[in-house]
VOPAGU-2260 file (C-alpha; in pm, 1 decimal, decimal comma):
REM VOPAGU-2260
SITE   aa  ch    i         X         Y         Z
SITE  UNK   A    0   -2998,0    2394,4     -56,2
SITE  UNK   A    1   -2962,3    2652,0    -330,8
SITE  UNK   A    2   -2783,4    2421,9    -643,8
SITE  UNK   A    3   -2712,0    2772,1    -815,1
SITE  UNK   A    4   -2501,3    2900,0    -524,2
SITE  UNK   A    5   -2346,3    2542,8    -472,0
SITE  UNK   A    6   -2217,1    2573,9    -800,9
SITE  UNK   A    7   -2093,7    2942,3    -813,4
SITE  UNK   A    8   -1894,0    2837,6    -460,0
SITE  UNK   A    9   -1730,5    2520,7    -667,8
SITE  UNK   A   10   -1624,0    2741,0    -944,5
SITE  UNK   A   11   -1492,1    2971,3    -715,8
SITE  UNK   A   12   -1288,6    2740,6    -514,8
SITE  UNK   A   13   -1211,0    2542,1    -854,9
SITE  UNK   A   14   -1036,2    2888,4    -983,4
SITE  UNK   A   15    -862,1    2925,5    -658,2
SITE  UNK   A   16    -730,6    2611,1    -618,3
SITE  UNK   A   17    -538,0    2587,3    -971,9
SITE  UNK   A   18    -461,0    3017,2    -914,2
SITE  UNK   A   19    -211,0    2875,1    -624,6
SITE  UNK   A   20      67,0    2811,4    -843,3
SITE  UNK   A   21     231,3    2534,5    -593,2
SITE  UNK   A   22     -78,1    2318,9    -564,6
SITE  UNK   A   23    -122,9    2379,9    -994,1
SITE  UNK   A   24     245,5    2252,7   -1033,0
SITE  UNK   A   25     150,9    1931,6    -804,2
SITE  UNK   A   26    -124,4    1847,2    -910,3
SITE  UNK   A   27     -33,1    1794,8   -1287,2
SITE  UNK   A   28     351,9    1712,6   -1219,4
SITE  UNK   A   29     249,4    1464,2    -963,3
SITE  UNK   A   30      34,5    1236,7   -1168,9
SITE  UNK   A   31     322,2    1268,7   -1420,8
SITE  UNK   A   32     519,3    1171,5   -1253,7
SITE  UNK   A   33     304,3     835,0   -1079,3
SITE  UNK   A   34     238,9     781,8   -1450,1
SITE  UNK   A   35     635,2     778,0   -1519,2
SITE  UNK   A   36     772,6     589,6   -1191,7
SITE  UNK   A   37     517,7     331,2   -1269,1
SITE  UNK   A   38     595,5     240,5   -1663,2
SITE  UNK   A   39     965,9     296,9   -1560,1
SITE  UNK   A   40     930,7     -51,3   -1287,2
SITE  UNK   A   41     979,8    -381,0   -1389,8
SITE  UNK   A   42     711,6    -518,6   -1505,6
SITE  UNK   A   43     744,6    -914,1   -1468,7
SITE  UNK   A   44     890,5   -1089,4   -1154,5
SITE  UNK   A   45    1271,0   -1151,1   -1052,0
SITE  UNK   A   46    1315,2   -1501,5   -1016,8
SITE  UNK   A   47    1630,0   -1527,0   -1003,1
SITE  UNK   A   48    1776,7   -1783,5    -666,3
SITE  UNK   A   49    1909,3   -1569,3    -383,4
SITE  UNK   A   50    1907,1   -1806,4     -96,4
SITE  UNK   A   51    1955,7   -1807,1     241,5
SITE  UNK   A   52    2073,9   -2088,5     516,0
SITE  UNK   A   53    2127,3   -2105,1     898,7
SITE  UNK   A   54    2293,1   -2447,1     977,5
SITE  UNK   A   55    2482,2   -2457,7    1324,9
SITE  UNK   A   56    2682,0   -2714,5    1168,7
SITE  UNK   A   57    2771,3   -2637,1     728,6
SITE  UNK   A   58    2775,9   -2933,7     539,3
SITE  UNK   A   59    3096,6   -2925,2     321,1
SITE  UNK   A   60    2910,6   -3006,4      34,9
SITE  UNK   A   61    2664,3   -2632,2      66,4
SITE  UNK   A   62    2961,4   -2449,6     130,0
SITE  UNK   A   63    3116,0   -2566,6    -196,5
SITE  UNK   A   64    2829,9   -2503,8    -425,7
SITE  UNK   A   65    2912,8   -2263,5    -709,2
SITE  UNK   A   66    2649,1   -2204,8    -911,7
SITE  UNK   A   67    2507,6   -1923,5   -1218,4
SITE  UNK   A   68    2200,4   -1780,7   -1122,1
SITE  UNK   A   69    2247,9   -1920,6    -757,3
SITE  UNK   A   70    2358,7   -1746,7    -472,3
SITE  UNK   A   71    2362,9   -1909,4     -67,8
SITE  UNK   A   72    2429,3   -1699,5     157,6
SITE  UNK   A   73    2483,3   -1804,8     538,9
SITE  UNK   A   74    2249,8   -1612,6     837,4
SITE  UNK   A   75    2313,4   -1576,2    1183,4
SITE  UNK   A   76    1962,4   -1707,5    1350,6
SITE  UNK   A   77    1640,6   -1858,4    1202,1
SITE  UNK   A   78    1451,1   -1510,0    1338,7
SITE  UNK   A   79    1701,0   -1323,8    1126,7
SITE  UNK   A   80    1638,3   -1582,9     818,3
SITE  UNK   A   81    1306,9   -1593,9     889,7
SITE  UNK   A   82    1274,6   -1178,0     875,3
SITE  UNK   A   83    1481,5   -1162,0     494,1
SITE  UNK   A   84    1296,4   -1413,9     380,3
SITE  UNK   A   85     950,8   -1198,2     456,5
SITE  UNK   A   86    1143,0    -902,2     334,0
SITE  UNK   A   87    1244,2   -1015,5      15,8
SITE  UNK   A   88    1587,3   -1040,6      30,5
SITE  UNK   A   89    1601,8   -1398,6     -27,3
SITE  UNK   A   90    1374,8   -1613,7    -229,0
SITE  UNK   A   91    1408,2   -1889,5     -14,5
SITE  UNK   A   92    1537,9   -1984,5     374,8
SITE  UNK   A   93    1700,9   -2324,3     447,1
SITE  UNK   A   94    1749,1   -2446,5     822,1
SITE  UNK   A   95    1953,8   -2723,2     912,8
SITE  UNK   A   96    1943,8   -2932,4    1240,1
SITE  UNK   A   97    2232,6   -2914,8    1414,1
SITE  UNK   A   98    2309,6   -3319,3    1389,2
SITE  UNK   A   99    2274,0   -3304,9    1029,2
SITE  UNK   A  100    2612,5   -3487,0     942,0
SITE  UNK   A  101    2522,9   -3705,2    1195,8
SITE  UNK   A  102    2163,6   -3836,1    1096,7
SITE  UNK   A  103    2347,1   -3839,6     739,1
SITE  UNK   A  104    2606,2   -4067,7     877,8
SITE  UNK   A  105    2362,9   -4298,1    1053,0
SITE  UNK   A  106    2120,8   -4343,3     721,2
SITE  UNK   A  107    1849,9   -4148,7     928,3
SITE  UNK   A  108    1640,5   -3874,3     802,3
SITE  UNK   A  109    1719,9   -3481,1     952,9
SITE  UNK   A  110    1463,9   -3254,1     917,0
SITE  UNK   A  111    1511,4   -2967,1     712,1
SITE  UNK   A  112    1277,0   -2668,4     738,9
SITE  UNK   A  113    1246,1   -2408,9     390,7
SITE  UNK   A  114    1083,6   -2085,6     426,6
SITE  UNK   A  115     946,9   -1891,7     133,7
SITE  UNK   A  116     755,3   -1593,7     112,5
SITE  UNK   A  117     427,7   -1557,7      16,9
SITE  UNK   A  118     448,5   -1475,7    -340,6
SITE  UNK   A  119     731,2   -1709,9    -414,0
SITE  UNK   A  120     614,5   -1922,2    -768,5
SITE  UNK   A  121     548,5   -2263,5    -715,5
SITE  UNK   A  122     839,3   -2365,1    -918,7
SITE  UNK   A  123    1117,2   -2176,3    -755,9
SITE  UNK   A  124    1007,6   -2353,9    -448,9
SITE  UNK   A  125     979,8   -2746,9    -625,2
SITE  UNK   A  126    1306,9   -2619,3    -748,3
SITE  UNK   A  127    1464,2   -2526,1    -432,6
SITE  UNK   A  128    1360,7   -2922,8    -320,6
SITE  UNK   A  129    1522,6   -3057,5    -538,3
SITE  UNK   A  130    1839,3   -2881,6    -500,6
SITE  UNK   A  131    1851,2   -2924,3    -166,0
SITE  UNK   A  132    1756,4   -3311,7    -194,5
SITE  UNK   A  133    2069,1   -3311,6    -487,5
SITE  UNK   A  134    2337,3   -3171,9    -207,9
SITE  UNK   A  135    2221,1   -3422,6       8,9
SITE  UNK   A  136    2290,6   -3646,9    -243,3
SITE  UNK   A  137    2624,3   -3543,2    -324,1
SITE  UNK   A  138    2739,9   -3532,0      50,9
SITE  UNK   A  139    2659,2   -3877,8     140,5
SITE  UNK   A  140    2682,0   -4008,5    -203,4
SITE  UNK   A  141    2384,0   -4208,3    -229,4
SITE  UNK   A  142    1973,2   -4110,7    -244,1
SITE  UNK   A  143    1865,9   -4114,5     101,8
SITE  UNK   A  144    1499,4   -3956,4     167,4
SITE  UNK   A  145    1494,7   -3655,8     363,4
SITE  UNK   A  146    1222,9   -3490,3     533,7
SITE  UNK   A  147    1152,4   -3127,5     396,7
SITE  UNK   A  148     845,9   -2910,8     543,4
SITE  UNK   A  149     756,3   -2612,2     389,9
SITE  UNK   A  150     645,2   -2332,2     569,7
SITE  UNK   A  151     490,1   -1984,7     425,4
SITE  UNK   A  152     556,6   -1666,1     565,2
SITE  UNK   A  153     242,4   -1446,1     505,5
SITE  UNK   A  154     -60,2   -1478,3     247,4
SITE  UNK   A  155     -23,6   -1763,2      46,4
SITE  UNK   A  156      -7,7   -1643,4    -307,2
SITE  UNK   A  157      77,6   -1939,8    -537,5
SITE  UNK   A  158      33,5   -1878,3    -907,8
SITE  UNK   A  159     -29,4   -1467,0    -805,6
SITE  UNK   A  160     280,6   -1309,2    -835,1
SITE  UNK   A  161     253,8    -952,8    -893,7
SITE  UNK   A  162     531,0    -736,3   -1061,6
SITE  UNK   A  163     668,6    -453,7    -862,7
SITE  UNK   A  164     503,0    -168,4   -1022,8
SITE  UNK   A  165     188,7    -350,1    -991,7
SITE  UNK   A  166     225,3    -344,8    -628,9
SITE  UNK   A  167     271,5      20,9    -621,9
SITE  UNK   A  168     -66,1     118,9    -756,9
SITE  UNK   A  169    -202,6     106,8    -429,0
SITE  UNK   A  170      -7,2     292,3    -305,4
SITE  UNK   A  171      40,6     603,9    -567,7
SITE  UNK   A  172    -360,1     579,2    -568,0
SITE  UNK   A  173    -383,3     657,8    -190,1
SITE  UNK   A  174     -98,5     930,7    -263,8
SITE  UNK   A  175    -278,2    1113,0    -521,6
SITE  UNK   A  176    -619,5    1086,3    -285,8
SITE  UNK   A  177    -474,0    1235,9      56,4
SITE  UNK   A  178    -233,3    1497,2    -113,4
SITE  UNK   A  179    -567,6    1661,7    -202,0
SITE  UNK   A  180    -591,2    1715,4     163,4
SITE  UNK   A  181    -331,5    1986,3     129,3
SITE  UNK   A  182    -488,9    2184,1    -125,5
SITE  UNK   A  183    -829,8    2182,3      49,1
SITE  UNK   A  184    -730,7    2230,4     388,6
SITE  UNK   A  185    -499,5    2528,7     278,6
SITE  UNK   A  186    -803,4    2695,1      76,3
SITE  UNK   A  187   -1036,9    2669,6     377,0
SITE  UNK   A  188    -784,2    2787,4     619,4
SITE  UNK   A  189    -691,4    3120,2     390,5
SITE  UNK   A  190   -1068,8    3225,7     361,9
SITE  UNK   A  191   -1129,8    3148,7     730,0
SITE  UNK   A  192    -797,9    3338,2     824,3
SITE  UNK   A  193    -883,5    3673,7     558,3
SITE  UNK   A  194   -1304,2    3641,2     700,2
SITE  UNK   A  195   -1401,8    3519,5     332,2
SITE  UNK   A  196   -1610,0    3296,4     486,7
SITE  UNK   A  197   -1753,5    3512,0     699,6
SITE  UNK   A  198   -1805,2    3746,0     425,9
SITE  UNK   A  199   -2014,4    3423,0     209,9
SITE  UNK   A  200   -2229,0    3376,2     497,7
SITE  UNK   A  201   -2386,4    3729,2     547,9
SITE  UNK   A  202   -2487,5    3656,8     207,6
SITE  UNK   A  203   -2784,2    3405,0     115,8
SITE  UNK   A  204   -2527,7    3135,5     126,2
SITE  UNK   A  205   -2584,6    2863,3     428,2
SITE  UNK   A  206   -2331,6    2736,3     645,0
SITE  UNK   A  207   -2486,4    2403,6     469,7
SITE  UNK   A  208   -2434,1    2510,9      87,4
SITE  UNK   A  209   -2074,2    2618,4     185,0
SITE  UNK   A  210   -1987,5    2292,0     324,3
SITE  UNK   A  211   -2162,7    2146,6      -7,5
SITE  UNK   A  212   -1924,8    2316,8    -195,6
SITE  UNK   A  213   -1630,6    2229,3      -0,4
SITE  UNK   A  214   -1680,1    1849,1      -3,3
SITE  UNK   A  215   -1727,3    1858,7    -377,4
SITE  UNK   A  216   -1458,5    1996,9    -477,2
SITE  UNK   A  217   -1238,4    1837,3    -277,3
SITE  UNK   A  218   -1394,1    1482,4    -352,7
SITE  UNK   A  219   -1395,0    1595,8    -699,0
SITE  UNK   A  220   -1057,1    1718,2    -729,9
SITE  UNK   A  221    -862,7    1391,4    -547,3
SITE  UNK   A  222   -1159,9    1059,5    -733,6
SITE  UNK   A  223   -1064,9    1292,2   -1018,5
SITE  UNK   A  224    -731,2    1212,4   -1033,4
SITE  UNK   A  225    -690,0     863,2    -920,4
SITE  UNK   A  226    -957,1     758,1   -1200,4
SITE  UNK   A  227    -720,9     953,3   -1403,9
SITE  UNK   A  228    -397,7     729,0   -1286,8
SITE  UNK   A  229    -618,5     401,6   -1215,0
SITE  UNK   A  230    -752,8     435,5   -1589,9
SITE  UNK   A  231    -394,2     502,0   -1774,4
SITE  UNK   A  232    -229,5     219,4   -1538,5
SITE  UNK   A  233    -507,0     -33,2   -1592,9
SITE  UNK   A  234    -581,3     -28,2   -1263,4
SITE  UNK   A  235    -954,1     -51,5   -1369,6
SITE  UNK   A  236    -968,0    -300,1   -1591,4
SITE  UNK   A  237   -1079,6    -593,0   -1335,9
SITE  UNK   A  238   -1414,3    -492,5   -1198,4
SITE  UNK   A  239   -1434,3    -139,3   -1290,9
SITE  UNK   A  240   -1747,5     -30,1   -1056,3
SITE  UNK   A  241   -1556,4    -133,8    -694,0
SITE  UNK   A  242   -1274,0      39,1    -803,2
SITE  UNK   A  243   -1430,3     331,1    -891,2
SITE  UNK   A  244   -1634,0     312,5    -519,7
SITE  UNK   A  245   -1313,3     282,4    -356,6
SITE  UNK   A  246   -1179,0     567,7    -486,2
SITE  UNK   A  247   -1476,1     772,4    -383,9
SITE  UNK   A  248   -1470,0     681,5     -41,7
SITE  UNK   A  249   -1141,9     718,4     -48,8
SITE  UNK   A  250   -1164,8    1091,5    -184,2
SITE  UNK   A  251   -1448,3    1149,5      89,1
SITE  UNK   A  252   -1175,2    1011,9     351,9
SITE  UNK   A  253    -953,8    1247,5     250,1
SITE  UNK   A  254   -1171,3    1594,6     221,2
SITE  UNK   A  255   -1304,6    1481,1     601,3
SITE  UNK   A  256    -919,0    1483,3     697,9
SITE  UNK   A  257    -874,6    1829,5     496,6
SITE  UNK   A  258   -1193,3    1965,8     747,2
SITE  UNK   A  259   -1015,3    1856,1    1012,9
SITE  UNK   A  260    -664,6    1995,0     935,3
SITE  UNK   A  261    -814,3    2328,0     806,4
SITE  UNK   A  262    -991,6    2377,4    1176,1
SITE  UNK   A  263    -606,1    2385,4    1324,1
SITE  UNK   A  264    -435,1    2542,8    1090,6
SITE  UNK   A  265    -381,7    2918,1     961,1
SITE  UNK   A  266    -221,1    2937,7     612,6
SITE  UNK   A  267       2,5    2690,3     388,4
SITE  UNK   A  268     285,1    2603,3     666,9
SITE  UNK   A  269      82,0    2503,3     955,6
SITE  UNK   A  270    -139,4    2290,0     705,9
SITE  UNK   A  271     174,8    2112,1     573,5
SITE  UNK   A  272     293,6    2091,2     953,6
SITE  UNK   A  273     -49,7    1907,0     993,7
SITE  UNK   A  274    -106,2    1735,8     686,3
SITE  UNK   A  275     257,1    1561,2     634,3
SITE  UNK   A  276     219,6    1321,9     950,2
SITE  UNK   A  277    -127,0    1238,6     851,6
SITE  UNK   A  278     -32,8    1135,4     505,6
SITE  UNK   A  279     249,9     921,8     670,2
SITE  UNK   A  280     -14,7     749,0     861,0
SITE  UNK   A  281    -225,5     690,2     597,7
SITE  UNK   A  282     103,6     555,2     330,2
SITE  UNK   A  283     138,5     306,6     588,5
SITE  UNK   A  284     -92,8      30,9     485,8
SITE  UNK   A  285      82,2      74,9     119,9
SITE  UNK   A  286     389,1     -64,5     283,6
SITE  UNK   A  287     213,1    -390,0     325,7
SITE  UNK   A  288     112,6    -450,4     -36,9
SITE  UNK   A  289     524,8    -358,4    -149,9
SITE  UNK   A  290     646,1    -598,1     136,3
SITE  UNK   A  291     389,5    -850,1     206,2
SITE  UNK   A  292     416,0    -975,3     547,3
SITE  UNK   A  293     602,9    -692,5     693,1
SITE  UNK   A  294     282,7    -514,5     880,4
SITE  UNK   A  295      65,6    -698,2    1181,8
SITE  UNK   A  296    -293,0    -640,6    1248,0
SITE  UNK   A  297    -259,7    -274,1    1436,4
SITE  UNK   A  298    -228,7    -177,2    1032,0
SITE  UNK   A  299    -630,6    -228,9    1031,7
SITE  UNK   A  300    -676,3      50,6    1294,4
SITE  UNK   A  301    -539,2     306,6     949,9
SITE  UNK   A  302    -877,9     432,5     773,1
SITE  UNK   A  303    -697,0     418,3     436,0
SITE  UNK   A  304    -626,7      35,0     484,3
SITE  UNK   A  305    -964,9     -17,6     380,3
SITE  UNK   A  306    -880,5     139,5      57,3
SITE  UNK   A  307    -565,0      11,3       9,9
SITE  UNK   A  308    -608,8    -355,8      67,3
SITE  UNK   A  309    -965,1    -301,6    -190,8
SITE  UNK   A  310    -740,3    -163,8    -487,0
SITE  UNK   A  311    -472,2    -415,6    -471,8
SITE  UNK   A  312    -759,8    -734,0    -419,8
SITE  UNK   A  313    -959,1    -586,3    -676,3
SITE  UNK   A  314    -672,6    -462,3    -954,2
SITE  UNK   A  315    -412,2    -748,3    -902,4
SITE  UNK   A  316    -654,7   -1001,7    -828,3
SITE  UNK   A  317    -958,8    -962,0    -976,3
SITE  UNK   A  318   -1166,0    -992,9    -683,9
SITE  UNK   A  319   -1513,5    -904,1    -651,5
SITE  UNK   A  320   -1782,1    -753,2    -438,2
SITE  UNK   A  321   -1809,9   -1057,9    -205,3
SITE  UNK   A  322   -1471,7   -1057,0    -120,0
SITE  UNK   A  323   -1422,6    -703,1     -68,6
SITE  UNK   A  324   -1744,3    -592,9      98,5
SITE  UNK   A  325   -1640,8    -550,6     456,9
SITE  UNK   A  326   -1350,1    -314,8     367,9
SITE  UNK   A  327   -1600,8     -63,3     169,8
SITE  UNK   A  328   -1819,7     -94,2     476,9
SITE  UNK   A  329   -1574,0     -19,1     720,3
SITE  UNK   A  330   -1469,4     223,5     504,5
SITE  UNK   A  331   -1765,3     457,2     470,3
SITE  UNK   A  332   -1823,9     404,7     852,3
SITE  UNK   A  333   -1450,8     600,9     885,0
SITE  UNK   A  334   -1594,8     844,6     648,8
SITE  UNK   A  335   -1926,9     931,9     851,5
SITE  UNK   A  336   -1725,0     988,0    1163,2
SITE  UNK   A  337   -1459,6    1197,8    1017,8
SITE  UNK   A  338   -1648,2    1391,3     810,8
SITE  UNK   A  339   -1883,6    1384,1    1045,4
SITE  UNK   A  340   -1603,6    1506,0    1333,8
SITE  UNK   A  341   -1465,0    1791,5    1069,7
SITE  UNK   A  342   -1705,6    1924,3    1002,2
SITE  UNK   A  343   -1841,6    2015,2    1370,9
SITE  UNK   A  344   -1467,4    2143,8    1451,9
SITE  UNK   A  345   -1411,8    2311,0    1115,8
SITE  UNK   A  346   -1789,0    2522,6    1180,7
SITE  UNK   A  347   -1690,2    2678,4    1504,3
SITE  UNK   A  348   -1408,8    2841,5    1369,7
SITE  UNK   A  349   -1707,2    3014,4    1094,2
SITE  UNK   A  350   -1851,4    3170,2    1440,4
């Protein structure tokens, strides 16, 4: 391959790409704006009580309890306590056997079941024992030792809380990666569409050095700017090098999906028409790092899980290339297909 015409085709594209005054305007208003959203979020944990409890039978003594900073509120089932609990709309679940007041009566020990979600601090939950072991107290008006299991809904993630903008690096990462596939797949499908292409290839330029071109400045343009947010966010301050490899497969990922649109589409509308479910698909697996527990294994059949899942182990938990490895591997093995896939399609639309 000819480097010299490689690099006349980049800065050719490169010009085009920032001359379309819509993709120009997203590109800087859109990291921004990540930048923005993500200084504007809180940047410590909530941990304030919000509780919830499903009791067939309400001790007098819960239903009574007034107090600052705590808040029980009664649910309908355990599935439904069980569900607000993983989505974060209560800190902590207690359920109640139905012969509660009756064990109590009796001296006998009911068994009461807390549910906490996976990030919940160790203290809120020794705290929530010991309230509920208190009410007990007061309803019966002597100790009496209760049986209280704990049960974890998702990941177990004592002593790793993460504040919520934290949790949306991931996810404004993968953003700023895949929108790229709108401003590559719309440049290839123009010069297909208006025979530019066509044009390039009568001249020394190989289908080969074209595709070259392509892939690097769409890889360029979309690692570009997550390094950009990852660096400003401190996103790469824990083990700099994975991130930074994560990123790039994540940009190849995404210029292999702009191959792919660009081979259906004609101009700007039928690429967004293409390109806005695909970058629905591929936000998906960002859901699962904002509400922990809320996504089941189909999630790992998304290519930009891989990616994902890396940037939040790696930047909110510092871990490292043993922990991560599979992920990057299964990763690049997305890439060679899709890319792989794209560019076959993508080349008989040059014919």
């Amino acid at each position: 391959m000819n480097l010299r015409i490689i690099g006349a085709l980049i800065s050719k594209d490169f010009s085009l790409f920032f001359r379309n005054r819509f993709f120009a305007l997203v590109t800087v208003l859109g990291i921004v704006a990540y930048i923005i959203i993500y200084f504007v979020m809180p940047s410590s944990v909530d941990e304030s009580l919000k509780i919830g409890l499903y009791a067939p039978v309400i001790p007098p003594v819960f239903e009574q309890l007034q107090e600052e900073g705590l808040e029980i509120e009664v649910v309908e089932s355990d599935e439904a306590l069980r569900q607000a609990v993983t989505e974060g709309q209560y800190v902590a679940g207690v359920v109640l056997p139905d012969d509660i007041m009756e064990k109590l009566m009796l001296g006998q020990k009911p068994q009461i079941t807390l549910y906490f979600a996976s990030d919940t601090p160790e203290e809120i939950k020794d705290a929530v024992g010991v309230m509920v072991r208190e009410l007990v107290y007061l309803q019966i008006g002597q100790p009496l030792a209760i049986e209280v299991s704990e049960e974890i809904l998702g990941p177990d993630m004592i002593g790793m809380q993460i504040p919520p903008r934290d949790r949306l690096r991931p996810l404004f990462a993968v953003f700023i990666i895949m929108v790229e596939t709108l401003g590559l797949a719309t440049l290839i499908s123009e010069e297909v569409e208006r025979r530019t292409i066509r044009a390039l290839l009568v001249t020394p330029t190989t289908v080969r050095e074209l595709f070259a071109a392509k892939g690097a400045i769409g890889v360029g343009l979309a690692f570009g700017q997550a390094v950009l947010f990852m660096a400003i966010v401190g996103g790469i301050s824990s083990q700099p090098l994975i991130i930074l490899t994560a990123l790039l497969l994540g940009a190849v990922l995404a210029t292999g999906i702009a191959f792919l649109i660009s081979s259906l589409a004609k101009d700007m509308m039928s690429v967004m028409a293409w390109s806005i479910p695909a970058l629905i698909i591929l936000i998906i697996p960002s859901l699962g790092v904002l509400a922990p527990g809320t996504l089941t294994g189909w999630v790992e059949f998304i290519p930009s899980y891989y990616l994902v899942d890396t940037v939040h182990q790696v930047a909110n938990f510092g871990a490292g290339w043993g922990d991560v490895w599979y992920n990057l591997l299964v990763l690049l093995g997305f890439n060679l297909v899709i890319v792989w896939i794209g560019i076959t399609v993508l080349r008989r639309r040059f014919r």
